[in-house]
C-alpha positions, 0 to 999 in steps of 0.5 A: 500500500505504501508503494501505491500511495508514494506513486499517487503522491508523485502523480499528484505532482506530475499532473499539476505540471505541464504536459511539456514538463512531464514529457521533458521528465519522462525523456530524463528518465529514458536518457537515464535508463539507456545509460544504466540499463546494460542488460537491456540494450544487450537484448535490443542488439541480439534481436536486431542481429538475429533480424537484420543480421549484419544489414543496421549500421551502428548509428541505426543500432543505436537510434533504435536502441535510445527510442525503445527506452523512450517509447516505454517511458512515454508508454508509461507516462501515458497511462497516468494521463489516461486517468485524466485525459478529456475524451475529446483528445482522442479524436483530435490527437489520433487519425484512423487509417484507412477510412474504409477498413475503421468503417467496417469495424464500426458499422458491420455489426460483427465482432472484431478481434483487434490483433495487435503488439507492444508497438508505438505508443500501444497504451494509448491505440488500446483506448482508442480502438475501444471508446471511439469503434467498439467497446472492447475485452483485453487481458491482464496478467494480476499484478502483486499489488492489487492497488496498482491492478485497481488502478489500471483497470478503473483507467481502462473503464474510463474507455470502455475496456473491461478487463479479465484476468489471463487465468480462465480469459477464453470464456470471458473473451468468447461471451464479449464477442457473441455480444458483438463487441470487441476484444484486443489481443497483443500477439507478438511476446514469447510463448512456451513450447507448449502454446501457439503455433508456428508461424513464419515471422521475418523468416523465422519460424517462430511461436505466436499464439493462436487464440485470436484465430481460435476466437474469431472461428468459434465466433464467426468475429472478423480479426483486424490487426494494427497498430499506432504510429508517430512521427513527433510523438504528439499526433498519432495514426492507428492503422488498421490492416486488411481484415482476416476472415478465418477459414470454416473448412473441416481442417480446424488447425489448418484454418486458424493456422492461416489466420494467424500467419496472415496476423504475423505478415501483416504486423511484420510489414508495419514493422518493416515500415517503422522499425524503431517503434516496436519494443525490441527490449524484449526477449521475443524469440528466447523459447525458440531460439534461445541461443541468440540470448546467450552471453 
């Protein structure tokens, strides 16, 4: 509880400054962070190698090194201000790319899976998608502190997020989509020997999960994968992919098998598009090659 009190006081002050000052500080803080994080940046180099192999100069290297530290601290400043952010900021702040795809996830009427990953500013196209196209379902993992858990889930309300515990998620998710609402899924963290289904990912052959190919088939739901881009870090684009119908032949693992393939190509070409936006600090390959993480 004292944590949780000591982190409201400190909100409780960042929220008196300016929005200039709180993002100059949090700045501070990934400058900081990449000077003393040595484990981490050695993470962010071993994916890059195992990716681009020797095709980044160093100076691209190192700019994708600063901004992973940067991205996940304005990630974080973005959740305190989501607490307090006016409704009206969103319509103003993010533009919804392209017209004709946000049009069929507002106006059809069938359930979406929104596909999506630890890329650009993530914590913010989640209340994006779910106040301004549909309401929408994401899991959390509980946290230690049920204070902080409380906190994050009263702020994600604020947007119409509801969100359920990964322990026994499916069957929430399933009801949410039969109601024709939505649920956001992030597909691009590490899973285990046991999970997901292989998939090709930049030439890799590696393990994504398959739940929201599972979901969208058992509920006829439409997936449509994306992600939230910037170029100043004050005005933001959420760009929808091309919508994925899962397949409904006899071969059940064949046809969430090619949904989900689909998911990773298109989440693979915004990446190649925005290299420096997605969260390399992550060991996203360490299950199936974890020999890329050694030493």
């Amino acid at each position: 509880m004292f944590t949780f009190y000591v982190f409201k006081f400190f909100e409780f002050f960042l929220l008196l400054s300016g929005k200039k000052f709180r993002k100059n500080f949090f700045l501070f803080l990934a400058w900081f962070a990449y000077h003393i994080d040595k484990t981490h940046r050695r993470v962010i180099r071993q994916n890059l190698k195992f990716i681009y192999g020797d095709n980044l100069d160093e100076s691209r290297i190192n700019y994708i090194e600063r901004y992973c530290y940067k991205n996940l601290l304005l990630n974080f400043l973005q959740v305190v201000e989501n607490r307090h952010l006016p409704i009206e900021d969103l319509a103003k702040t993010v533009t919804l790319e392209p017209k004709e795809i946000v049009n069929i996830a507002k106006e059809e009427g069938r359930p979406i899976v929104f596909a999506t990953g630890h890329f650009g500013r993530w914590k913010l196209g989640g209340i994006v998608v779910s106040k301004l196209i549909k309401p929408s379902m994401i899991v959390y993992k509980q946290m230690n502190n049920h204070f902080f858990q409380d906190y994050l889930n009263e702020s994600r309300e604020r947007f119409r997020i509801s969100s359920v515990e990964k322990n026994g998620a499916v069957k929430h998710l399933m009801k949410q989509l039969r109601k024709g609402d939505s649920i956001a899924l992030l597909i691009d963290t590490n899973l285990s020997k046991k999970d997901g289904v292989v998939v090709d990912f930049f030439g890799k052959p590696t393990r994504t999960t398959a739940t929201t190919a599972y979901l969208a088939r058992k509920t006829g739901a439409l997936i449509i994968p994306i992600a939230i881009v910037t170029d100043d870090e004050e005005n933001f684009i959420l760009k929808f992919s091309e919508p994925i119908e899962v397949a409904q032949t006899e071969d059940e693992e064949a046809d969430i098998l090619e949904a989900t393939q689909k998911q990773v190509t298109a989440f693979e070409a915004i990446m190649k598009e925005y290299p420096h936006l997605w969260f390399w600090c992550h060991k996203r390959w360490k299950t199936d090659y974890p020999e890329i993480y050694a030493g």
